[in-house]
gemmi code that builds the backbone of each chain (N, CA, C; Angstrom):
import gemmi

chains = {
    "A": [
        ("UNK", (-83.372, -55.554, -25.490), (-81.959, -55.858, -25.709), (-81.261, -56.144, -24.379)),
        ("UNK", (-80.796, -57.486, -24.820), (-79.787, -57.780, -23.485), (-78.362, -57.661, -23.799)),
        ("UNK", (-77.628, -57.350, -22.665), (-75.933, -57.310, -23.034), (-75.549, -58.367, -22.525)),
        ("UNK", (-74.844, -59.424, -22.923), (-73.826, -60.181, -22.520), (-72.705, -60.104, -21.169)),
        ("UNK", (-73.304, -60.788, -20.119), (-73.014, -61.200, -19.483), (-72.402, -62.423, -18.628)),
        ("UNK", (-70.974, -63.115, -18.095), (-70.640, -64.403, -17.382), (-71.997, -64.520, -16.270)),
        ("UNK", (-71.673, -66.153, -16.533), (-72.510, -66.553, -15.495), (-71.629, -66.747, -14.073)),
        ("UNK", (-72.339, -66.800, -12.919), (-71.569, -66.475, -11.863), (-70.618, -67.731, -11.611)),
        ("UNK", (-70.244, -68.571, -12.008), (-69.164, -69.669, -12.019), (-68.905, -69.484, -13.125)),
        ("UNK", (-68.962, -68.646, -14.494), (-67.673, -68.607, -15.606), (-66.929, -67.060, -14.710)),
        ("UNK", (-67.114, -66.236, -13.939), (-66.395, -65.409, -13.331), (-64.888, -65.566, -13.139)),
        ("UNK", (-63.712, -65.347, -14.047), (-62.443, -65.624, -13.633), (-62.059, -64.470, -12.550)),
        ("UNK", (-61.064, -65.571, -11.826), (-60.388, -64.640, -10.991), (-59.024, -63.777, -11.900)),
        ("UNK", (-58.218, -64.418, -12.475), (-57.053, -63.760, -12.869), (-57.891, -63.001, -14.345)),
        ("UNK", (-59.172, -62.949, -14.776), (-59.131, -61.682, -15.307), (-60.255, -60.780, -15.159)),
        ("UNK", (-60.700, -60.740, -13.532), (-61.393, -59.610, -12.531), (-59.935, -58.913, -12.208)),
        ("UNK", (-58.961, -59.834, -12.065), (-57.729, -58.640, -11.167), (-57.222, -57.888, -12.247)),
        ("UNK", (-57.127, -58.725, -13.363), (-56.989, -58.181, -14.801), (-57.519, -56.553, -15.024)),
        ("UNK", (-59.032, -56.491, -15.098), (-59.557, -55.836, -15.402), (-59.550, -54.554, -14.191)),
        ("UNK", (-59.293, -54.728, -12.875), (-59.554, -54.222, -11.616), (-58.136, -53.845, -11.863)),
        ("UNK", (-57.146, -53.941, -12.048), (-56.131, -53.410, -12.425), (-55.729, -52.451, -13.433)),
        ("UNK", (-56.558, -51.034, -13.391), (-56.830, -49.622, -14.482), (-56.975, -49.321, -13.435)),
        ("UNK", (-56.645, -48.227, -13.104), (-57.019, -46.545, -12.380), (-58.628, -46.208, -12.451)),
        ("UNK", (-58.939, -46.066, -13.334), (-60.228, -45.711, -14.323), (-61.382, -46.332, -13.594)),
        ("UNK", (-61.096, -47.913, -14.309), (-62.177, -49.132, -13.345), (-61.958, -49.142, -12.373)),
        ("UNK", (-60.989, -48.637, -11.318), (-60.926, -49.200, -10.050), (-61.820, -47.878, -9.466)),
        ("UNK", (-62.038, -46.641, -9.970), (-62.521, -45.218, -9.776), (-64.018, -45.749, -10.276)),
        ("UNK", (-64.417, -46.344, -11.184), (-65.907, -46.519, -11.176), (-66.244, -47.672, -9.978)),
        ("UNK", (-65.525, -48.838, -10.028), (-65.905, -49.104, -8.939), (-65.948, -48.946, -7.305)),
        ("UNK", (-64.849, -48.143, -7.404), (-65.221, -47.199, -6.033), (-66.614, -46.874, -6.024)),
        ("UNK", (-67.410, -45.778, -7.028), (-67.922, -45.193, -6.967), (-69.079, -45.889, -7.110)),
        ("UNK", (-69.655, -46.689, -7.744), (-70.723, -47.653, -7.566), (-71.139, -48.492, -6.293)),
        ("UNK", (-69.957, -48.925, -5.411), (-69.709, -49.444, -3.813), (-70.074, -48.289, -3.501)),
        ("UNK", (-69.850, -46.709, -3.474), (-70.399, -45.857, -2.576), (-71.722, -45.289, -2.586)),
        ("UNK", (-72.072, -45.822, -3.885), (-73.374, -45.663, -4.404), (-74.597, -46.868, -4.273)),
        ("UNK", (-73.957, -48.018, -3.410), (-74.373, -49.192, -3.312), (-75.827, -49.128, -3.486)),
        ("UNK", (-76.998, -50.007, -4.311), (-78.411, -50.157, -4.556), (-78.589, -49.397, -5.809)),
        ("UNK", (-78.136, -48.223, -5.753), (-78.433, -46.960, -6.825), (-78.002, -47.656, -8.262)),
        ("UNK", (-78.992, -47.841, -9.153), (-77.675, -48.052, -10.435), (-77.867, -46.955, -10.823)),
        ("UNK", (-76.405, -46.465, -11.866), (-76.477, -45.099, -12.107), (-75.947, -45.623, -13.488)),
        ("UNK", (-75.972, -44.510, -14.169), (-75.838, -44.822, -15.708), (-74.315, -43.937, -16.236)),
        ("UNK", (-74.068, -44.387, -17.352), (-72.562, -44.051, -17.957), (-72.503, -42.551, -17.653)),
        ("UNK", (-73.253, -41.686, -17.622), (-73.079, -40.085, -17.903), (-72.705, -39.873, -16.543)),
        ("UNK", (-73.179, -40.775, -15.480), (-72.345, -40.476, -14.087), (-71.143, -40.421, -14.354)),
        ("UNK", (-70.128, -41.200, -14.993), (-68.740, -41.140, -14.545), (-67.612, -40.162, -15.335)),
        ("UNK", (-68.902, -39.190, -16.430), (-68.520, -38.621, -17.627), (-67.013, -37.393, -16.833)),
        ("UNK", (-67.023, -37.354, -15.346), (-65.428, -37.046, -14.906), (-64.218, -37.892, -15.049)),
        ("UNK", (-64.453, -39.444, -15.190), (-63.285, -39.661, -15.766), (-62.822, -40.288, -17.166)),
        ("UNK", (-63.379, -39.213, -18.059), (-63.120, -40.228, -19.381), (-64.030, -39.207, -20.463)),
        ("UNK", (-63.866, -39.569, -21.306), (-64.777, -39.589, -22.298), (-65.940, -40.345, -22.588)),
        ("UNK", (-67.346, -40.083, -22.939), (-67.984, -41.475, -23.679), (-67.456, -42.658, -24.168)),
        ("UNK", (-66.987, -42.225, -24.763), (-65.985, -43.506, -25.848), (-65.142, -44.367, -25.010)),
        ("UNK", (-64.211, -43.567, -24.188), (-63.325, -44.145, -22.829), (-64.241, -44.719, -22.076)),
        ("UNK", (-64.954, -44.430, -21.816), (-65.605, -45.068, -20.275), (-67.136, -46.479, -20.531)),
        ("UNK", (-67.653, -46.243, -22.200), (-67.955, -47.414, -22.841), (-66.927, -48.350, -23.147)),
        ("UNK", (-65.555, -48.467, -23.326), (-64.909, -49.461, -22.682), (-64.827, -50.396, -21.742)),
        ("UNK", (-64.193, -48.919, -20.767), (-64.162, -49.743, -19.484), (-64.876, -50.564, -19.004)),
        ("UNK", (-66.753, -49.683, -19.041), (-67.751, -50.189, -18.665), (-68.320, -51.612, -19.125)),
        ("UNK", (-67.615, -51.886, -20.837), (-67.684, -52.898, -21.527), (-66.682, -54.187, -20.557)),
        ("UNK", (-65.487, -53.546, -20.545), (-64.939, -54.167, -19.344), (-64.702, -55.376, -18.401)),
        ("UNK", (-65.559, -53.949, -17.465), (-66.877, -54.770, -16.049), (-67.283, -55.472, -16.479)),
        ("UNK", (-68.143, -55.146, -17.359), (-69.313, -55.895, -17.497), (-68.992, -57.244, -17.914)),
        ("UNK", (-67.949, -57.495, -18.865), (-67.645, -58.830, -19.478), (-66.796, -59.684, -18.369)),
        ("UNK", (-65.733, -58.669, -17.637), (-65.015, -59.461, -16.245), (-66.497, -60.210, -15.348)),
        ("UNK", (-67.432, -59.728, -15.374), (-68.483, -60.009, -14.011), (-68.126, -59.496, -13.152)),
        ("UNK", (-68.202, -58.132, -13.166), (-68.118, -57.194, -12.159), (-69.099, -56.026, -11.740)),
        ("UNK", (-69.680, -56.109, -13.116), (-70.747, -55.240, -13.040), (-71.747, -55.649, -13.752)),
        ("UNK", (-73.392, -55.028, -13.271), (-73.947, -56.126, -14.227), (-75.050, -54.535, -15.148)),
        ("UNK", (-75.409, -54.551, -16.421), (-75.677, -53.315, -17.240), (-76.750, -53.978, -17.397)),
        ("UNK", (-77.811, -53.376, -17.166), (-79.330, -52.973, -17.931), (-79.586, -52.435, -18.882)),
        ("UNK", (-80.170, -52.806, -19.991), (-80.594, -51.555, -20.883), (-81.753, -50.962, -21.055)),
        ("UNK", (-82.231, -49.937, -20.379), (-83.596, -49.807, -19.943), (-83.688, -48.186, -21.076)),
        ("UNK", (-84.767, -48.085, -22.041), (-84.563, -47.138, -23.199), (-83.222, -47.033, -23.418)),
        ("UNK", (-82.979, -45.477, -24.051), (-81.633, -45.086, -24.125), (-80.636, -45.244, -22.984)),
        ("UNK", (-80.541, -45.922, -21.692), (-79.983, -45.947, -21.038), (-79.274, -47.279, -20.637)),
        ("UNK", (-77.959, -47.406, -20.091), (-77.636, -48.479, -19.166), (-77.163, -48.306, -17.694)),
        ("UNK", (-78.083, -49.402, -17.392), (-78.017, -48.970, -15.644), (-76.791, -49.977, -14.970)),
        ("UNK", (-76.124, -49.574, -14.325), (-74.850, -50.304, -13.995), (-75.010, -50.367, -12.512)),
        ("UNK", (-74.759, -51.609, -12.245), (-74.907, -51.991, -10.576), (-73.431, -53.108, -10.333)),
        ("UNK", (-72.629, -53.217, -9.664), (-71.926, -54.344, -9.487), (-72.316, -55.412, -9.153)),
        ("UNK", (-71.939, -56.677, -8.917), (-72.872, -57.988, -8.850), (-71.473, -58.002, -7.761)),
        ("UNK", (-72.006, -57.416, -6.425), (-71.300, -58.401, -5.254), (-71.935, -59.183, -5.000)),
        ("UNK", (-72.725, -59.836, -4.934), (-73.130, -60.607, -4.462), (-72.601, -62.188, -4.972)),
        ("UNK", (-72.774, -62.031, -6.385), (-72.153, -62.893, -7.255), (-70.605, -62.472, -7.242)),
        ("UNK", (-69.931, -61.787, -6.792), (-68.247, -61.538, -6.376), (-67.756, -62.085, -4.964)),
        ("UNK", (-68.697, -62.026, -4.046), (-68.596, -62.253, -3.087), (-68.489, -63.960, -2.510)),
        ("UNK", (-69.250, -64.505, -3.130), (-69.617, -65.674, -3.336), (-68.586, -66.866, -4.254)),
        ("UNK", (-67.771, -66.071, -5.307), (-66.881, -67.004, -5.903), (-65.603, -66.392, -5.061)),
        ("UNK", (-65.408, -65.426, -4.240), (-63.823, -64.624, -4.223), (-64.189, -63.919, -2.842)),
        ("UNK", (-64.756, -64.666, -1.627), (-64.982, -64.255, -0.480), (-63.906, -63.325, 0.142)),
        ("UNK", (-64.576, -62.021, -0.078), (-63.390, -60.986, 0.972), (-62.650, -59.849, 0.025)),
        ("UNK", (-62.522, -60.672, -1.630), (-61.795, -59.722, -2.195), (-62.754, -58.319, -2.766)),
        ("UNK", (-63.514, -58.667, -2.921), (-64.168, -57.398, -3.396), (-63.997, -56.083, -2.391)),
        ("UNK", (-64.345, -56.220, -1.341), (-64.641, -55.656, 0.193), (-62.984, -54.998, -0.096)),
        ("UNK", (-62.456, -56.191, 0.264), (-60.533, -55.434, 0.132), (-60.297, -54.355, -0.582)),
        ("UNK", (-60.753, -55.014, -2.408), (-60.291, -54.045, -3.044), (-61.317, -52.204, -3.069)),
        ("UNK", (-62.226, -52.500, -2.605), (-63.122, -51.267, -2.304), (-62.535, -50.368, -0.964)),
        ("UNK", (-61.805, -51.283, -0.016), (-61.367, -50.239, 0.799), (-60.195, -49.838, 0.109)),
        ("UNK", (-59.331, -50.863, -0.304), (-58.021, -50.542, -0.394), (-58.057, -48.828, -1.437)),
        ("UNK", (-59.202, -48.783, -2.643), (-59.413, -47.972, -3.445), (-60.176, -46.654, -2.709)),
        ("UNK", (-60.911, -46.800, -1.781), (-60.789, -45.495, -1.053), (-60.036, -45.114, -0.410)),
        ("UNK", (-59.171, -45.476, -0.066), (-57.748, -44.850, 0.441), (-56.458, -44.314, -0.506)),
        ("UNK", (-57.231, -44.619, -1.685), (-55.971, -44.268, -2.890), (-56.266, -43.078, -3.496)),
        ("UNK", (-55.455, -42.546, -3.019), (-55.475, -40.625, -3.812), (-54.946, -40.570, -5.364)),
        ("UNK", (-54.420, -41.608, -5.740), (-53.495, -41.326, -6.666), (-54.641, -41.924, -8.020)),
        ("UNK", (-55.820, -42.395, -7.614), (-57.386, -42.788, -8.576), (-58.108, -41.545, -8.317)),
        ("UNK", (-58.398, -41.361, -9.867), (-59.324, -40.362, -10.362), (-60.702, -40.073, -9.963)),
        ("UNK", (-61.070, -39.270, -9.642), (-62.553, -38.753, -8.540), (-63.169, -38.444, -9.926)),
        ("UNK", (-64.407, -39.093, -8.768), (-65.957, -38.171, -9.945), (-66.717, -36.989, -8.656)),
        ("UNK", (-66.580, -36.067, -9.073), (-67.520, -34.974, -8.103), (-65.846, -34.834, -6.963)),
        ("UNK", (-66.849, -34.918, -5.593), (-65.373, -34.832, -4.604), (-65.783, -36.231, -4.108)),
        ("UNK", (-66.209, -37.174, -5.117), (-66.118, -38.532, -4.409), (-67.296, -39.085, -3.697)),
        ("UNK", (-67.817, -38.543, -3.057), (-69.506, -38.428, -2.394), (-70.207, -37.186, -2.769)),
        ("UNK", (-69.990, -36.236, -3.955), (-70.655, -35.633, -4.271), (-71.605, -35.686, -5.176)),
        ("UNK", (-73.022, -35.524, -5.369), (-73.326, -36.265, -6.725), (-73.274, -35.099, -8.128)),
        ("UNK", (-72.977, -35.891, -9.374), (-72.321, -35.757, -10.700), (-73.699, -35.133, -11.077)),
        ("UNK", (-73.798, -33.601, -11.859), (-75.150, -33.445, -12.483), (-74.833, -35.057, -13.842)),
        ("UNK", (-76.635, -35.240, -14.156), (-76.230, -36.125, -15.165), (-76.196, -35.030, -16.163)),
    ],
    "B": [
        ("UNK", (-25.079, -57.323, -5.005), (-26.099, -57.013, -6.203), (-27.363, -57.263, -5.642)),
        ("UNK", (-28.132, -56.069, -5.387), (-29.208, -56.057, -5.268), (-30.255, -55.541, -6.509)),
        ("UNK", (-31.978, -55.794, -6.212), (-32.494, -55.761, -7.406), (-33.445, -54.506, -6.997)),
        ("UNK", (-33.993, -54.233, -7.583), (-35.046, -52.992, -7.515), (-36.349, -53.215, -6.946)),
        ("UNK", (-36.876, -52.710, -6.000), (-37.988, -53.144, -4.884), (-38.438, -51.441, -4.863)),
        ("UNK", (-40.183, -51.499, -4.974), (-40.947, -50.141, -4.330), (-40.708, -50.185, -2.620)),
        ("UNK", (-40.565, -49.022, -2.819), (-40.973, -48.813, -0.634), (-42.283, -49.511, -0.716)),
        ("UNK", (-42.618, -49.671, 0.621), (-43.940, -50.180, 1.014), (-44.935, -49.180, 0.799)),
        ("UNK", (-44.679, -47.955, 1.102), (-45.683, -46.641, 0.048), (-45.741, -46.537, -1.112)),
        ("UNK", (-44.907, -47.172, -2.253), (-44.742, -47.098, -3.185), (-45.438, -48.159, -4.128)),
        ("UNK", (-46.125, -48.801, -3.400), (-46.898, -50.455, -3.538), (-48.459, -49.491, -4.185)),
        ("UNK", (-48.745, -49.759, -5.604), (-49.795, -49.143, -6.266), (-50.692, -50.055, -6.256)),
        ("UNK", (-52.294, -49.683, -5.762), (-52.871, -50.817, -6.089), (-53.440, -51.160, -7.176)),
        ("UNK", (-53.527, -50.468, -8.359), (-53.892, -51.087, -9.806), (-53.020, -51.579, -10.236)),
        ("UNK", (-51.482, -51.032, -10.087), (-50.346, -52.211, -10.423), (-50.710, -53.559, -9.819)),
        ("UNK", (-50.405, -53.684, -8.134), (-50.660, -55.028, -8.296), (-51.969, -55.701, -8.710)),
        ("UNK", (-52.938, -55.044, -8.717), (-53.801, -55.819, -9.182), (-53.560, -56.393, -10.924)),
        ("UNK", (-53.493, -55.581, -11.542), (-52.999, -56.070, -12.665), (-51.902, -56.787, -13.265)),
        ("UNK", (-51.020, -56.775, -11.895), (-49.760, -57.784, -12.247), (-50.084, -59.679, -11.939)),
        ("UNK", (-51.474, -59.058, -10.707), (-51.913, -60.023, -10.101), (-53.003, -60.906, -11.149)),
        ("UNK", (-53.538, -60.629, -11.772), (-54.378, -60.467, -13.175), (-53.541, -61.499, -14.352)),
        ("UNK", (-52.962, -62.492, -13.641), (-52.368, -63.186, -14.739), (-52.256, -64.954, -14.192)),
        ("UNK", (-52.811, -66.008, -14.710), (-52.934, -67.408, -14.458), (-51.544, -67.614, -13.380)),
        ("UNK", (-50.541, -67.235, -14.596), (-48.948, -67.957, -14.160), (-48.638, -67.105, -12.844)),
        ("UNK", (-49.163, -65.624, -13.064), (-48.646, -64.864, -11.834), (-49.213, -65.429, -10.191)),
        ("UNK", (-50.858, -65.425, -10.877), (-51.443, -66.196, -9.419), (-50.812, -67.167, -8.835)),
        ("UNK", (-50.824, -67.988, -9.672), (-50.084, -69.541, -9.308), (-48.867, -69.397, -8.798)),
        ("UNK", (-47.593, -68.404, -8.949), (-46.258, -67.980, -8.043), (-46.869, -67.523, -7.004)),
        ("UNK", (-47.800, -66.646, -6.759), (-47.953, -66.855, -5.402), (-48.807, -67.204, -4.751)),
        ("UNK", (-49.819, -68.310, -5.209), (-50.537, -69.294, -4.754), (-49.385, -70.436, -3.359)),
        ("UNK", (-48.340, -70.582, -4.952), (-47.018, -71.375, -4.082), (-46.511, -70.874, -3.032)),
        ("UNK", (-45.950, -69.581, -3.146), (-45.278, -68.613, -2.450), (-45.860, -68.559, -1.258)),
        ("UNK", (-47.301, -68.915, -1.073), (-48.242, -68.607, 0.378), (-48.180, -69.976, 0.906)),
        ("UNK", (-48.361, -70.876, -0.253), (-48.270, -72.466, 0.540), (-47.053, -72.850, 1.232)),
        ("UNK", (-45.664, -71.999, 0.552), (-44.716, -72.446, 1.854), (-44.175, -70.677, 2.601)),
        ("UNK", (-45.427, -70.429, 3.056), (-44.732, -69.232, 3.412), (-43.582, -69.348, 4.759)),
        ("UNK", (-42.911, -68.457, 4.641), (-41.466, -68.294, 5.485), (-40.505, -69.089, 5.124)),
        ("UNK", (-40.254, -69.995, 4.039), (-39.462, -70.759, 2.932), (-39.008, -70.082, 1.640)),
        ("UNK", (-38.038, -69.394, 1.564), (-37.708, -68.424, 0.494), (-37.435, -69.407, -0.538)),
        ("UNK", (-37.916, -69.205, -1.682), (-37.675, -70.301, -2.989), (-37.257, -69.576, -4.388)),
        ("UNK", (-36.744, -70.450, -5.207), (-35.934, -70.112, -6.229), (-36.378, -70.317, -7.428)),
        ("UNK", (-36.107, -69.734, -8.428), (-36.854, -69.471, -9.508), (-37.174, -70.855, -10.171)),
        ("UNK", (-35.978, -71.605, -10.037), (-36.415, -73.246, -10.077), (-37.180, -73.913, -9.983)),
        ("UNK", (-37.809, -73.608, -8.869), (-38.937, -74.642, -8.212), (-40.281, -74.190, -8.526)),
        ("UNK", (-40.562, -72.970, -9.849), (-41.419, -72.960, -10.269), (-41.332, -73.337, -11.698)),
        ("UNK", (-40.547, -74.231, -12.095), (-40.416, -74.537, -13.834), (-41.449, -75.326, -14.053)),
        ("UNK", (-42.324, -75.580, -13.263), (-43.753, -76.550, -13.877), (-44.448, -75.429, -14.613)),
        ("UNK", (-44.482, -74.021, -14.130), (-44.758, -73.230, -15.184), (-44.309, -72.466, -16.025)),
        ("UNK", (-43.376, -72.553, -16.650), (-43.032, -71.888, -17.673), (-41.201, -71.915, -17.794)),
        ("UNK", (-41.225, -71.908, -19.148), (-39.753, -71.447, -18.964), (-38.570, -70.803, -18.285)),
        ("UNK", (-37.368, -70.881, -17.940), (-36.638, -69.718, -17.302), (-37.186, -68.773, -17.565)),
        ("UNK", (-36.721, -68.572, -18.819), (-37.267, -66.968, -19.120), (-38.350, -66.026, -19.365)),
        ("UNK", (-39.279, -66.943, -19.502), (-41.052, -66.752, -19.234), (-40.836, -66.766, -17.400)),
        ("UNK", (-40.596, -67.434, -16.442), (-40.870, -67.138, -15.672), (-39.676, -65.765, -14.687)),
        ("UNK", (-38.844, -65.426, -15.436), (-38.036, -64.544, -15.215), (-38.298, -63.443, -15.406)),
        ("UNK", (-39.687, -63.287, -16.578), (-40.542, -62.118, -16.768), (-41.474, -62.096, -15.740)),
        ("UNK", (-41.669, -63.119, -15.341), (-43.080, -63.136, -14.457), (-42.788, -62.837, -12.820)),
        ("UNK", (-41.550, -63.379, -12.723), (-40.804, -62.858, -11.268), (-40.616, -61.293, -10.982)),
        ("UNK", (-40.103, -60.728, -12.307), (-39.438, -59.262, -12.200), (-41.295, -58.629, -12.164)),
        ("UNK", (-42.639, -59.141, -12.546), (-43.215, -58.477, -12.810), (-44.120, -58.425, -11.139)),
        ("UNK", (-43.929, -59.627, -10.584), (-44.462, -59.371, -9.240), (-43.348, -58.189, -8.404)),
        ("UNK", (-41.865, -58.770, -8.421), (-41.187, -58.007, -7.378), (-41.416, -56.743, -8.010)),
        ("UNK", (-41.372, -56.306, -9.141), (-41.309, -54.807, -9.328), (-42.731, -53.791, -9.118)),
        ("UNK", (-43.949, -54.538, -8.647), (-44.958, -54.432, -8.053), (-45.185, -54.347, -6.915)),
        ("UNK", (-43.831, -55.038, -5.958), (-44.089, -54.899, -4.702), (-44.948, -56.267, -4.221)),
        ("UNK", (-45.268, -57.348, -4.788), (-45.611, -58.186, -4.325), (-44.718, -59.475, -3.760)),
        ("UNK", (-43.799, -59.654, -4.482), (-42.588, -60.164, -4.109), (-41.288, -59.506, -3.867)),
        ("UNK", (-40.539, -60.247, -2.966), (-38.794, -59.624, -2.239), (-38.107, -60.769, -3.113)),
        ("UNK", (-37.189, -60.280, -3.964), (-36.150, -61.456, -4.325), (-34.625, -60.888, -3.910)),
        ("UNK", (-33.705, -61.772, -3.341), (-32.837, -61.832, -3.066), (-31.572, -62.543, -3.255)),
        ("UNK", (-30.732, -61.567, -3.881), (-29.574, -62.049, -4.579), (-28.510, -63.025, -3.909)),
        ("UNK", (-28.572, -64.370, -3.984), (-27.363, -64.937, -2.808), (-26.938, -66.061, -3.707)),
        ("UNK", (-25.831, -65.288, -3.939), (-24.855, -66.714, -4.831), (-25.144, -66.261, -6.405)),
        ("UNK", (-26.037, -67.163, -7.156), (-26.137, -67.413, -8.511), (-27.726, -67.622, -8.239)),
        ("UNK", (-28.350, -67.450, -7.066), (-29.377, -67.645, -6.665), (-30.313, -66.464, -6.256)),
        ("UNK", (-31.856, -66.338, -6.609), (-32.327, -65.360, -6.377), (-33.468, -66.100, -5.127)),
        ("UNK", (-33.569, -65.292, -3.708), (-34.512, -66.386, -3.393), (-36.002, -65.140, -3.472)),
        ("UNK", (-36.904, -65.784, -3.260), (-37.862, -65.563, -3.445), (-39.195, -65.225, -2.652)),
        ("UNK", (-39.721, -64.588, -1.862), (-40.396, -64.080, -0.515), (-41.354, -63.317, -0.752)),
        ("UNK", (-42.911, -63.658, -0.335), (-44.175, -62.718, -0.576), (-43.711, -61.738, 0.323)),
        ("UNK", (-44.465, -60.201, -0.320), (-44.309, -59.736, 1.094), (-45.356, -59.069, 1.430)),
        ("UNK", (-45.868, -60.399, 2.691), (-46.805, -59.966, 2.849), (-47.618, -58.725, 3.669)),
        ("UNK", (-46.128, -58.978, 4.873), (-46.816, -57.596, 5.890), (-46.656, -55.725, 4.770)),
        ("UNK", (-46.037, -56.261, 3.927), (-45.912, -54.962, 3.142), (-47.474, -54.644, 2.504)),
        ("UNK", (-47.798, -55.645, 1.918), (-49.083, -55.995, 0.854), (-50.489, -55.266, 2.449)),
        ("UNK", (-50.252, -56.484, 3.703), (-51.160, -56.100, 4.313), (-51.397, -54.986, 4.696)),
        ("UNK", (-50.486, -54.229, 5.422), (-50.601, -52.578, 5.910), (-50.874, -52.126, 4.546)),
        ("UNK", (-50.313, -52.007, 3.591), (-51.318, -51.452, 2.477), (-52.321, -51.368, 1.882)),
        ("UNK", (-53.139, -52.519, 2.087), (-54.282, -53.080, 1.287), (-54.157, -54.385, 2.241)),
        ("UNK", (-55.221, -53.840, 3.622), (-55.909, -54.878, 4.282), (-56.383, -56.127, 3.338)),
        ("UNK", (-56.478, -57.326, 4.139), (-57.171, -58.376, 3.241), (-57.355, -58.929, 1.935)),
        ("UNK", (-56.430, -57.669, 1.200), (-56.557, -58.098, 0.218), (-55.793, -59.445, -0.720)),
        ("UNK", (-54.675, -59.413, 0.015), (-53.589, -60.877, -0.176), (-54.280, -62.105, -0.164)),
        ("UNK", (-54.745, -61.769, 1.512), (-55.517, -63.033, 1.567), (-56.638, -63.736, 0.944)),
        ("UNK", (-57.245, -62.536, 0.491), (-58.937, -63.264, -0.652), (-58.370, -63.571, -1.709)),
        ("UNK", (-56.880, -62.798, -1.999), (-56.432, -63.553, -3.234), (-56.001, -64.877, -3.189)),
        ("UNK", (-55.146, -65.012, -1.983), (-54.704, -66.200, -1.865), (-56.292, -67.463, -1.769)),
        ("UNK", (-56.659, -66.780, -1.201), (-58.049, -68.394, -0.858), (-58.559, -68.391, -1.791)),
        ("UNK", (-58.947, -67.273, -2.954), (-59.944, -67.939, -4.038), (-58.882, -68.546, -5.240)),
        ("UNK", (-57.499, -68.108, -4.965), (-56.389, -68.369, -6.161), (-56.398, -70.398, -5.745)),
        ("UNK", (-56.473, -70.452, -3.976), (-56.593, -71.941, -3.717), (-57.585, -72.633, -4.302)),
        ("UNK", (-58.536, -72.053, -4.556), (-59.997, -73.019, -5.130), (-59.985, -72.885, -6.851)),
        ("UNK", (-58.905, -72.348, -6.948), (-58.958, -71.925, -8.363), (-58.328, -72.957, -9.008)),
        ("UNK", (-59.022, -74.413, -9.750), (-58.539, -75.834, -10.536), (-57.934, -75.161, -11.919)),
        ("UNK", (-58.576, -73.522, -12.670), (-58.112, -73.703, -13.887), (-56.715, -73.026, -13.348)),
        ("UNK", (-56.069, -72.533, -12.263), (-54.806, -72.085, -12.394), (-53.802, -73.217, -12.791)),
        ("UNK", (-52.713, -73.053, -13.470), (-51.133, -74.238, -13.976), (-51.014, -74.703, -12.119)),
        ("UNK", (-50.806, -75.505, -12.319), (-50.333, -75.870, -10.797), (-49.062, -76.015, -10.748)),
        ("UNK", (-48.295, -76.100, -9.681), (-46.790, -76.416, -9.297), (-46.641, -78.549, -8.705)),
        ("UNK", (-46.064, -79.353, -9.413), (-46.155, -80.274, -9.088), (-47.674, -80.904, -8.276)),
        ("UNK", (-47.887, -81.271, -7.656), (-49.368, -81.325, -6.788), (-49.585, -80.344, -6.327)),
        ("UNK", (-49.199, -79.539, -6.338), (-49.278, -78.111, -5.810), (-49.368, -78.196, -4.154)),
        ("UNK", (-49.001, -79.435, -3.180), (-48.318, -79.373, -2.448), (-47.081, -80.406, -2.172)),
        ("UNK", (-46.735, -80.727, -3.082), (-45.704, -81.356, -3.551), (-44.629, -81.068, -3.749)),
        ("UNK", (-43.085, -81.519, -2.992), (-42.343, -80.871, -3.653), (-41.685, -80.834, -5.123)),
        ("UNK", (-41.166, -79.935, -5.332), (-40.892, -80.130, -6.959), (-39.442, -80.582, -6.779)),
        ("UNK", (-38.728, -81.373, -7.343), (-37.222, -81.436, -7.419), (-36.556, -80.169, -8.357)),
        ("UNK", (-35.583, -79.833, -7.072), (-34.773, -78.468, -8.012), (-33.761, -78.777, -9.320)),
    ],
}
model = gemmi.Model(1)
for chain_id, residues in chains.items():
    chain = gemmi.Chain(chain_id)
    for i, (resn, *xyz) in enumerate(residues, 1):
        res = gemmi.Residue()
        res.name, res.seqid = resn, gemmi.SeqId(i, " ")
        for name, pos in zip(("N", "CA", "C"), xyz):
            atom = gemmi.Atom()
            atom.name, atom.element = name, gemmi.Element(name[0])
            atom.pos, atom.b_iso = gemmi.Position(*pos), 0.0
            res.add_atom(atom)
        chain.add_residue(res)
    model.add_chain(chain)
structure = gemmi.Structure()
structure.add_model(model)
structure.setup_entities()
């Protein structure tokens, strides 16, 4: 099973800022940039949200092209696609990853670099 | 008569991102950067949208902190702001602005360096 994914030129810009514009998503993607290579799966972010909440969001990402989901058994592995962000929207990704570690007022998983039991 | 503006601490970044998260919004300040230090009037963006569609779309940047509007006459003028945006969120204006430039599906403003007649 594959999930539905943009290809890296259907990537909109006005609805990545769209979507990058939640508290929530801007807190997973912090946390995936600090986790850069690692994909980690939904039960990582189970500090901000519920299951139900955070299969949203994650639905989200994934449909903005922001993140790209595996489904490997019972699991989905979530990695961001900078590379493919970087490439249509040179600079903004980087921005919005610092600008979001400097924001206290977005919801932490662990103390932020701590890791989440799964 | 002045209008309601965040402090420059008060500048959220999932607000603007999500205010930023909109075709018509990009495109005001796609313009807004093409004549920057030229304060402009709600006028000279009627290629997109109505007065009052774009009277929603004005109050929704300035009350974000992305735009300064200023009351003079019967006239509101109109000003990114950018050193506010930058000390807050390095770089991030700017990747908006350059990929919002390469961006053909945004509404454009007359040639979009064209002037528009007021």
């Amino acid at each position: 099973m594959t999930l539905p994914h943009p290809n890296t030129d259907q990537i909109s810009l006005p609805i990545v800022l769209g979507v990058l514009g939640d508290p929530t998503r801007l807190a997973i993607v912090r946390y995936l940039a600090s986790k850069e290579g690692v994909p980690l799966n939904c039960s990582q972010f189970l500090d901000l949200g519920s299951k139900t909440n955070l299969s949203y969001h994650l639905a989200k990402l994934r449909e903005a092209g922001v993140t790209r989901a595996e489904v490997v058994g019972t699991s989905r592995l979530i990695t961001l696609r900078r590379a493919d962000l970087d490439s249509r929207f040179p600079g903004l990704l980087d921005s919005v990853i610092t600008a979001a570690g400097d924001d206290a007022a977005l919801p932490m998983i662990g103390g932020h670099n701590i890791e989440v039991p799964a």
